[in-house]
C-alpha positions as CSV (number, residue, x, y, z in Angstrom):
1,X,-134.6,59.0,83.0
2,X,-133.5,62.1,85.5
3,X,-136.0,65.1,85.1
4,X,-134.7,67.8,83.9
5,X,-136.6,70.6,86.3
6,X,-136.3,74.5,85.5
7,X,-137.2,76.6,88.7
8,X,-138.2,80.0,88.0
9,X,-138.1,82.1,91.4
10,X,-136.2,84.6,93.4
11,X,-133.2,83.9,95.6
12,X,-133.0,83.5,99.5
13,X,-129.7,84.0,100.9
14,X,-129.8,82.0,104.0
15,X,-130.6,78.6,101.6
16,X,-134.7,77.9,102.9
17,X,-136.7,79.1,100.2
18,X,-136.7,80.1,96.6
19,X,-135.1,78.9,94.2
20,X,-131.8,77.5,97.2
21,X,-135.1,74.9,98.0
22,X,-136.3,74.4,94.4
23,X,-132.5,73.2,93.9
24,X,-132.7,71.1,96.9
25,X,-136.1,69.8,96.7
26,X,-135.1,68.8,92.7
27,X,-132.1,66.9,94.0
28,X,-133.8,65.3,96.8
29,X,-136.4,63.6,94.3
30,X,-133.5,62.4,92.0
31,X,-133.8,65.0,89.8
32,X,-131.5,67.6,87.8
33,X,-132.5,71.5,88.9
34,X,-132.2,74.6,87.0
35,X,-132.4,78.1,87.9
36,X,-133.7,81.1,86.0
37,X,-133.5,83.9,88.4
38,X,-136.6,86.6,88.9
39,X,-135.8,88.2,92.1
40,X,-132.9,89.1,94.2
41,X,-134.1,88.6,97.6
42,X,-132.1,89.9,100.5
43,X,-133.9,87.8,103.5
44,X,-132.8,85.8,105.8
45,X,-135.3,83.8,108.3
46,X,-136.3,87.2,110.0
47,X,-137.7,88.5,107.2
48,X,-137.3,90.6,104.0
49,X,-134.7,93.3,103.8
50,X,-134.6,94.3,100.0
51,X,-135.7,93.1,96.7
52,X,-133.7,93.5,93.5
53,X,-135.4,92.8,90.1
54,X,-132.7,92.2,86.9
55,X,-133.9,93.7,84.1
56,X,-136.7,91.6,82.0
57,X,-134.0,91.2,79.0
58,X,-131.9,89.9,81.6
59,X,-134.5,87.1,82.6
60,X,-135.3,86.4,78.7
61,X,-131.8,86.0,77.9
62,X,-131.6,83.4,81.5
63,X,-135.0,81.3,80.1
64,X,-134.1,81.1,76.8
65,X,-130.1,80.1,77.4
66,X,-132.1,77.3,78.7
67,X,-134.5,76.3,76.6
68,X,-132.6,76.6,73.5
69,X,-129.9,74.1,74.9
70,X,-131.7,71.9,76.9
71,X,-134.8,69.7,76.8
72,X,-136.6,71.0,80.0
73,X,-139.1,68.1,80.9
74,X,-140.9,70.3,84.3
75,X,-140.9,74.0,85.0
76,X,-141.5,75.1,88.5
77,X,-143.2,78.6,88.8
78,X,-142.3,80.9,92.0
79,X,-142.1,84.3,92.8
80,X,-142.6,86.8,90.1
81,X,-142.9,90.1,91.4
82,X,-144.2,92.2,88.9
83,X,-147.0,91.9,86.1
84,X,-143.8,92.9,83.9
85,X,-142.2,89.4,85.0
86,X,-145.2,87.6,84.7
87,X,-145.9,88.6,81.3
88,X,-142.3,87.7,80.4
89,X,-142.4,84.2,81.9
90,X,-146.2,83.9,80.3
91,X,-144.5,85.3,76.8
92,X,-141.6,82.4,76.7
93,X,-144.4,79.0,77.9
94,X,-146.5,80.2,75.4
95,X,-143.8,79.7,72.6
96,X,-141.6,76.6,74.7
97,X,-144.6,75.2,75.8
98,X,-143.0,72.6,78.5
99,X,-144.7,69.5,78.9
100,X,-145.2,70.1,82.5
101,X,-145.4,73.4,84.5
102,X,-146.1,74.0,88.6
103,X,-146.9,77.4,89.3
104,X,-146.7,78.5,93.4
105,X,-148.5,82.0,93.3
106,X,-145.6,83.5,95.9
107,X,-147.7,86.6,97.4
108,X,-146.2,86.7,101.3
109,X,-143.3,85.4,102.6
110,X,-143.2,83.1,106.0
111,X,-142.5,86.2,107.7
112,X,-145.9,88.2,106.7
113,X,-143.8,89.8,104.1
114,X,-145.7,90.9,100.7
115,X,-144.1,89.5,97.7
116,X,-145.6,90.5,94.9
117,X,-147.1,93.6,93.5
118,X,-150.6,94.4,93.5
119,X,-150.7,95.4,90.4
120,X,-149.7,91.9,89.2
121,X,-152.2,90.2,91.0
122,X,-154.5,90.1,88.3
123,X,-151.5,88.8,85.3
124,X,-151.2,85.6,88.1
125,X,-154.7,84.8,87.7
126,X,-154.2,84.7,84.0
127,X,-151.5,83.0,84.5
128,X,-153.1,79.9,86.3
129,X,-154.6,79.2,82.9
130,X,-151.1,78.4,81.2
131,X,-150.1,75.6,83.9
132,X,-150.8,72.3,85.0
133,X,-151.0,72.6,88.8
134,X,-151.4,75.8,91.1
135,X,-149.9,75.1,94.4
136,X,-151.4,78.5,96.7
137,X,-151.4,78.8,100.2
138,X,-155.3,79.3,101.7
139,X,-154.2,83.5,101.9
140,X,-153.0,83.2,98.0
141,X,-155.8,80.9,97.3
142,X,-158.4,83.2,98.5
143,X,-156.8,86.3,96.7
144,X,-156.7,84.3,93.6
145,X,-160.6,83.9,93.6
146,X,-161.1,87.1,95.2
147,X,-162.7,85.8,98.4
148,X,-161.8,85.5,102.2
149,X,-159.4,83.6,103.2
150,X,-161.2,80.1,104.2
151,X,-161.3,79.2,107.9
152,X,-162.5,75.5,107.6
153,X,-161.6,73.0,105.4
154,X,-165.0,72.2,103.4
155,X,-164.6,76.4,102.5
156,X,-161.1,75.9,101.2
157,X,-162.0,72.8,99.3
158,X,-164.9,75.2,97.6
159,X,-162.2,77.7,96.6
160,X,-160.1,75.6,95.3
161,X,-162.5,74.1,93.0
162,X,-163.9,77.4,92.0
163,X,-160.1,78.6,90.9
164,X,-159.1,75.0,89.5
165,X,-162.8,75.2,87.1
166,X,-161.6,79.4,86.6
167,X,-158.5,78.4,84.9
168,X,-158.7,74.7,83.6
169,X,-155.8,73.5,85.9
170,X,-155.3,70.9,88.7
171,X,-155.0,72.8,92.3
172,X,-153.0,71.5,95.4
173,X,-155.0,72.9,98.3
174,X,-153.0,73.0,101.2
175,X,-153.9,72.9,104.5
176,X,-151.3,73.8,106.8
177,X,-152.8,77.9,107.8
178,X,-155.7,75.7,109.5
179,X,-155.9,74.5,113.0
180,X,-155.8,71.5,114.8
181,X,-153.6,68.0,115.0
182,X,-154.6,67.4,111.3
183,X,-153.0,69.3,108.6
184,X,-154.8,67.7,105.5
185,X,-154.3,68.5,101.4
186,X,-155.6,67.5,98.2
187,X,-155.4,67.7,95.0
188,X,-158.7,69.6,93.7
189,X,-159.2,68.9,89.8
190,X,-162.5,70.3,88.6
191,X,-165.2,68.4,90.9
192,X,-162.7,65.6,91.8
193,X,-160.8,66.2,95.1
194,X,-157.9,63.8,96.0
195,X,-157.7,64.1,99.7
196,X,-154.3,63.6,101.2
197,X,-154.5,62.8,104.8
198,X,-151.0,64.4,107.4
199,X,-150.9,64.9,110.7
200,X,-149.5,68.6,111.5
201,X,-145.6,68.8,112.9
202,X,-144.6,71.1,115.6
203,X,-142.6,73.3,114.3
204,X,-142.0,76.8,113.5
205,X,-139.5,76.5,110.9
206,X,-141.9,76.8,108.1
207,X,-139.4,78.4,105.9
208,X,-139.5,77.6,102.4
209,X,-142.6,74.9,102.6
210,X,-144.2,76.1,99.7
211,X,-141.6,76.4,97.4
212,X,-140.0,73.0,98.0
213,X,-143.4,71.3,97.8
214,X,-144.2,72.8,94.6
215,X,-140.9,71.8,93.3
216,X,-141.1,68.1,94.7
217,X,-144.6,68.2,92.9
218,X,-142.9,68.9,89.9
219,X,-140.2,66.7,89.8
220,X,-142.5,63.8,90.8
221,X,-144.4,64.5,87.8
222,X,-141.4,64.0,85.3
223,X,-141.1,60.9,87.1
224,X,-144.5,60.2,85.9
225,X,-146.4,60.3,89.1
226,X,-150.0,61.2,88.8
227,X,-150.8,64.9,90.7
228,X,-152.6,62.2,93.7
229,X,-149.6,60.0,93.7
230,X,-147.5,62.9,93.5
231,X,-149.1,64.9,96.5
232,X,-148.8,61.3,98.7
233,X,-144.8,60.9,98.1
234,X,-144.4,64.7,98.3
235,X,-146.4,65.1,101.6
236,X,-144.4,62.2,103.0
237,X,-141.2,63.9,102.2
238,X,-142.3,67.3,103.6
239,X,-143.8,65.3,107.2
240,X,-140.2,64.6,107.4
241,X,-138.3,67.5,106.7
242,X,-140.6,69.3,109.2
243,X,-139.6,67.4,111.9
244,X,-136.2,67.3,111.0
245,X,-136.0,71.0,110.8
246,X,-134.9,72.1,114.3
247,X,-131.7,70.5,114.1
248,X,-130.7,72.3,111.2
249,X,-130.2,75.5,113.6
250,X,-130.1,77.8,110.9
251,X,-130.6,81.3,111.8
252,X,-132.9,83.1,114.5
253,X,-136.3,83.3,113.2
254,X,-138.8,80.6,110.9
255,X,-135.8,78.4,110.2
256,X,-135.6,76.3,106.9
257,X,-137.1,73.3,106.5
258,X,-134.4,70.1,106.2
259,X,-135.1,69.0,102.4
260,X,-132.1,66.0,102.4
261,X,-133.2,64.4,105.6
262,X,-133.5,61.1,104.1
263,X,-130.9,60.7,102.9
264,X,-128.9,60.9,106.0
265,X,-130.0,57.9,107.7
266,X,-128.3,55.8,104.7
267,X,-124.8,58.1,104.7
268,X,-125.0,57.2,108.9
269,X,-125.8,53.6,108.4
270,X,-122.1,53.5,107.2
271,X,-120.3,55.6,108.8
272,X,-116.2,55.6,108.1
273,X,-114.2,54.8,110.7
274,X,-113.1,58.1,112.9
275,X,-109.7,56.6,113.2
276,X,-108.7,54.1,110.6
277,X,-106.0,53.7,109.5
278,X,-105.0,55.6,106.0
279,X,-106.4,54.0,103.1
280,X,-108.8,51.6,104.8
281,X,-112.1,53.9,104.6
282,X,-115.2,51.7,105.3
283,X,-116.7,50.8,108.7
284,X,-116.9,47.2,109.5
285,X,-120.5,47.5,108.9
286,X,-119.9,48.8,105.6
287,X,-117.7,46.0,104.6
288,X,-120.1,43.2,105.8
289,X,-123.0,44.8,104.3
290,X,-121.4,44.8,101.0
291,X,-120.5,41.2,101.2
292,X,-124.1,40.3,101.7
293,X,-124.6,41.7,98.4
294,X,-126.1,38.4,97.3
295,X,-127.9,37.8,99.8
296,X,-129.7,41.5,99.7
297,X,-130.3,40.8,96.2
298,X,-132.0,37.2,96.6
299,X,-133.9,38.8,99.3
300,X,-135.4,42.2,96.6
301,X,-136.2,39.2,94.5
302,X,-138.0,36.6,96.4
303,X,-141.8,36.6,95.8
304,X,-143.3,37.6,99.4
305,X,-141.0,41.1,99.4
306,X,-141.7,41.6,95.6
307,X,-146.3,40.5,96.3
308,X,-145.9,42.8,99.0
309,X,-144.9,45.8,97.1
310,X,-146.9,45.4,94.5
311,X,-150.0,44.6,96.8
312,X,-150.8,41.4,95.6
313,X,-149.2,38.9,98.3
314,X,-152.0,36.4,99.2
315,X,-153.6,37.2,101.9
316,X,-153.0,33.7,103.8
317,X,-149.2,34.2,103.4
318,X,-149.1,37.4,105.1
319,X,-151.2,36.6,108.0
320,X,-148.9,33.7,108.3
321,X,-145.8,35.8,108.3
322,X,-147.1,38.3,110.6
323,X,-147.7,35.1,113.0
324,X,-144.1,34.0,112.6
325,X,-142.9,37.9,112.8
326,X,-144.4,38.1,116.1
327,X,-143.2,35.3,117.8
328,X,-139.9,36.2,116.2
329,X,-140.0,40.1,117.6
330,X,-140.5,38.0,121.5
331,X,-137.2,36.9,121.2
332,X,-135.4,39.5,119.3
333,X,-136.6,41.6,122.2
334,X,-134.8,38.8,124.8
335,X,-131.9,39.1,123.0
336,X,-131.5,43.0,122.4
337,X,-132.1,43.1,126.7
338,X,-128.7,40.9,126.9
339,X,-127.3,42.9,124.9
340,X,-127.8,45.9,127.3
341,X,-126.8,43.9,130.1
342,X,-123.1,42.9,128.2
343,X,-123.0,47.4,126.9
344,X,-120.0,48.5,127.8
345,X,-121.0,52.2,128.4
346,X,-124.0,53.5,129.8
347,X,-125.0,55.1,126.4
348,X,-125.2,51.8,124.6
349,X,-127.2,50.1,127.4
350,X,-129.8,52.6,127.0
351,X,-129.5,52.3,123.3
352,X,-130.7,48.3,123.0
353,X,-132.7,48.3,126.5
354,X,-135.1,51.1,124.7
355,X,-135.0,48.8,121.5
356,X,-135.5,46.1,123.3
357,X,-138.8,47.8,124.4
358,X,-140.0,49.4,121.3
359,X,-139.7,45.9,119.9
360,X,-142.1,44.8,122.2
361,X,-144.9,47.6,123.0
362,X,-145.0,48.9,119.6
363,X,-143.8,46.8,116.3
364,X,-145.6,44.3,118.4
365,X,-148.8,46.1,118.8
366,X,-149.1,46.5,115.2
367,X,-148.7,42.3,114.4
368,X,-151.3,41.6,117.0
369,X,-154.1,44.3,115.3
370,X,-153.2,41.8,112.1
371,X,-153.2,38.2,114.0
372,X,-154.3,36.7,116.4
373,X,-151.1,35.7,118.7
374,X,-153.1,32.4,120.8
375,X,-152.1,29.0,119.9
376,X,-149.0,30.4,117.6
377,X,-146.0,27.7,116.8
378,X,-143.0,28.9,115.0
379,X,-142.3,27.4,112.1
380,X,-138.2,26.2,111.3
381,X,-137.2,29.4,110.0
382,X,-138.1,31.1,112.8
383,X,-136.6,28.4,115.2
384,X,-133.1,29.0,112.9
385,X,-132.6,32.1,113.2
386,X,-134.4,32.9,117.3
387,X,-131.7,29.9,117.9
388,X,-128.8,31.6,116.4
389,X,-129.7,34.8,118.1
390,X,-129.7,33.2,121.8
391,X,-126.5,31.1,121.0
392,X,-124.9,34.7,119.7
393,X,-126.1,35.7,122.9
394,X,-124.4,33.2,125.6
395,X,-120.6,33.0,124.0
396,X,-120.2,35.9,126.2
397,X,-118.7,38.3,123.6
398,X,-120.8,41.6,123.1
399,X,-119.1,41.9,119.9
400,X,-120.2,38.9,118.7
401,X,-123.7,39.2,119.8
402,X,-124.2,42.8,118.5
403,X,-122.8,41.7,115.3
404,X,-125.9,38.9,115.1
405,X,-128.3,41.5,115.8
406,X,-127.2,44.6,113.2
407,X,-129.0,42.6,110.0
408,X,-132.6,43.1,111.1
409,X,-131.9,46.9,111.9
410,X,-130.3,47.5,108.4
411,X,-131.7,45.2,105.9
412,X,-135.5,46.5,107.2
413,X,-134.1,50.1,107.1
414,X,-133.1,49.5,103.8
415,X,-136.2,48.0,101.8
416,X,-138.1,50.7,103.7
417,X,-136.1,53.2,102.4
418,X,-136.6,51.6,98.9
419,X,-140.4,51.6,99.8
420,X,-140.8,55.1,101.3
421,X,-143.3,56.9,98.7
422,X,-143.6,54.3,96.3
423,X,-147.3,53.0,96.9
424,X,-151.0,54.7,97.3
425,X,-152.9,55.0,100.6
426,X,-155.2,52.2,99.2
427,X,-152.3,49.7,98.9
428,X,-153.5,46.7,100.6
429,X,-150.0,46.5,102.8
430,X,-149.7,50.2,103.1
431,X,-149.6,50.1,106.9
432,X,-147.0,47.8,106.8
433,X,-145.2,49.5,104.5
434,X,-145.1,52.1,105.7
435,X,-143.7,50.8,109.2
436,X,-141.0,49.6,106.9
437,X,-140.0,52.8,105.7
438,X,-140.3,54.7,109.6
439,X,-137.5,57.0,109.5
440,X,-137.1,56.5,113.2
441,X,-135.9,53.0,112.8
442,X,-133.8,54.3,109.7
443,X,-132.2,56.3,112.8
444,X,-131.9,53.4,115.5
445,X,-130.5,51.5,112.5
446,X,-127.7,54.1,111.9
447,X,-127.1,54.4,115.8
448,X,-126.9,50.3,116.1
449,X,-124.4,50.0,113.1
450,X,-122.2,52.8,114.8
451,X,-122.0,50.5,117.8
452,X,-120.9,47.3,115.8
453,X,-118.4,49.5,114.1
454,X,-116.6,50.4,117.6
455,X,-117.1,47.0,119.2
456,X,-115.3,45.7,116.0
457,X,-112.6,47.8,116.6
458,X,-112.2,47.1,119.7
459,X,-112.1,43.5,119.3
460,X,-109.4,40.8,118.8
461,X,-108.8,39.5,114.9
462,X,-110.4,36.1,116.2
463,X,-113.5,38.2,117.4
464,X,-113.9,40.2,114.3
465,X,-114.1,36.5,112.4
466,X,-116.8,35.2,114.4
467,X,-118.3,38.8,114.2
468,X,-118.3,37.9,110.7
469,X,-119.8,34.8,110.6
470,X,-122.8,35.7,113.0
471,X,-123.4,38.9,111.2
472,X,-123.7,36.6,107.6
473,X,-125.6,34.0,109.4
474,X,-128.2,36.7,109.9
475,X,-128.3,37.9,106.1
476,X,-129.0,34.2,105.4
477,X,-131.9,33.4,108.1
478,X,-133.5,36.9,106.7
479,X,-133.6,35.9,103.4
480,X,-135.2,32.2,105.0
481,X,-137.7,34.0,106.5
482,X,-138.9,36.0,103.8
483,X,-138.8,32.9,101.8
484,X,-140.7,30.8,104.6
485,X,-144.2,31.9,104.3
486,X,-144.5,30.9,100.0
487,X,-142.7,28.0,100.9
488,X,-144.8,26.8,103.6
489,X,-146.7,25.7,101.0
């Protein structure tokens, strides 16, 4: 099912916030976004220039054009404005009664801007009582209790409970207005917090963060997330679209977050051609990856990638493929070197020397905290497929060779996409998961496939076949290897 997810909350102009990133968090999370306007904002990532309310018939007639057409499964809450709105908004739950509502308490804007009314301070505490999860800010958190705003996070965590107990609804404490590396939330539900561990980005486009994670929240929950499970795929989402935030360049102050970031790394993994000929649209990458169709297929089904998204892979098999994994990443980093040596331009010998080293120094380091690399013998389907790498290697065409190596980048990029925010921290993989699902790989894996596309086109007919044929050899030997360690047996 696609959740249908009603955003209540002013505008923003300049796309970061409101209800431009309610939209775009909804989508983002698969689902289908709907707007009810409150406010006219004119801002822009400076800061607030005017607010314009509509009259409150006006956003009556908006909520109920809705309701009385469509079958809203979340409502996302923002800004409000007045204790008029609020009691308008309050008036129209109480007789639609959604199954699931998200209400961020919008007070100040990213700038330092106040948002709403004092006067309507009170109606938003009265408010909390009508949703399901209050997603504040530690300044709106503490004006919510009527307390200072907390400087630690043990403090915050005792606010939080004391408004979540107050109004019978789940809270998202958020930690971002502390200090330090760590930049931890929760979800706070009575006496039960639900810690949700993040490290903090370095950024200062902030723009928007509150409103896109309270609509992420909601969406997840039509999925049918928990608020816990919820807060962990959110989180993930938002580490991301903080870091991809600067290259967004939008405007000259706190800057929008980037809420579609990943989904670019799978538009760039198959890029068109720049100069292909009209009519003929896909890459070469593109075109080989969908003839591995089968392949891909048999490899989402075979029981060691199915046990280890579920969790329950023995044990004894994993350590077994981590062994083979490692002494497979030894020569995968041989072979990525020659290809640097065979790059035709400086940028591309960069490219694979640096994977060449990451291979080693870090995907590395992580098998050998899991296993123990003395006295390690590779098993045949590691011998296939390091053997097929080195002969790709030595028929001297970089084509060729590049072609051979393009399968691990973008079949891992792939199932780690497909795993991104699907499992708890307590999954028994989750580490490896989530190594899986690094959206820097997903970005390597992009740049690699952009280089097989222009060494294809700059090879002969003949070269292109072989190109083929190494590139399908390395489907195969994937799926082998994921097959090798139940089959040991």
């Amino acid at each position: 099912m696609i959740p249908r997810v009603l955003s209540l909350a002013g505008t923003d102009p300049t796309g970061g916030a409101g209800i431009q990133a309610d939209l775009k968090s909804i989508a983002a999370f698969g689902g289908y976004g709907m707007a009810a306007v409150t406010a006219l904002v004119a801002q822009n990532t400076l800061g607030v220039r005017e607010v314009h309310v509509p009259p409150l018939s006006f956003l009556d007639a908006q909520l109920r054009a809705v309701s009385d057409d469509v079958d809203i499964d979340a409502v996302k809450i923002g800004m409000l404005g007045s204790a008029d709105v609020v009691a308008t908004v309050d008036a129209w739950l109480a007789e639609v009664r959604p199954p699931i509502v998200v209400l961020d308490p919008v007070m100040v804007a990213t700038s330092g801007d106040r948002l709403l009314d004092a006067d309507a301070e009170e109606a938003v505490r009265a408010l909390c009582h009508r949703v399901d999860l209050v997603t504040p800010n530690l300044p709106e958190l503490a004006v919510l209790v009527g307390e200072s705003v907390a400087v630690s996070w043990d403090e915050a965590v005792i606010q939080a409970q004391t408004l979540a107990g107050r109004a019978d609804t789940a809270v998202l404490l958020k930690g971002g207005h502390l200090h330090g590396e760590q930049s931890p939330d929760a979800i706070v539900d009575g006496a039960d917090v639900y810690p949700v561990p993040g490290r903090r980005v370095a950024t200062r486009h902030t723009h928007g963060t509150g409103c896109s994670l309270s609509s992420a929240m909601a969406t997840l929950a039509a999925h049918g997330l928990s608020w816990p499970e919820a807060l962990t795929r959110a989180k993930h989402w938002l580490t991301g679209a903080l870091e991809h935030a600067d290259a967004l360049r939008v405007g000259r102050g706190n800057g929008p977050i980037d809420h579609l970031h990943e989904l670019r790394p799978h538009i760039e993994l198959r890029p068109r051609v720049p100069d292909a000929p009209r009519g003929e649209a896909e890459s070469w990458s593109t075109g080989r990856w969908d003839a591995a169709a089968q392949v891909r297929a048999d490899v989402d089904a075979c029981g060691f990638v199915r046990g280890l998204a579920s969790g329950d892979l023995d044990r004894d098999a994993f350590t077994w493929y981590l062994g083979q994994d490692l002494l497979y990443l030894r020569e995968y980093a041989r072979v990525l070197a020659r290809a640097a040596a065979l790059a035709p331009t400086v940028d591309e010998q960069r490219f694979w020397a640096a994977a060449s080293v990451s291979c080693l120094e870090e995907e590395a380091a992580l098998h050998q905290t899991h296993v123990d690399p003395a006295g390690l013998e590779p098993a045949a389907s590691t011998l296939d497929y390091t053997d097929h790498l080195h002969a790709a290697s030595t028929v001297g065409s970089y084509a060729v060779l590049v072609a051979a190596i393009l399968p691990c980048f973008v079949l891992y990029t792939d199932i780690g996409a497909r795993w991104r925010g699907t499992f708890a921290a307590d999954h028994a993989y989750a580490d490896w998961l989530t190594a899986y699902g690094d959206e820097a790989f997903a970005t390597s894996s992009a740049q690699a496939a952009t280089i097989v596309d222009a060494a294809a086109r700059a090879a002969s007919e003949s070269e292109r076949s072989a190109m083929a044929g190494a590139y399908d050899r390395s489907m195969a030997l994937e799926l082998a290897f994921f097959e090798a360690p139940l089959r040991r047996r």
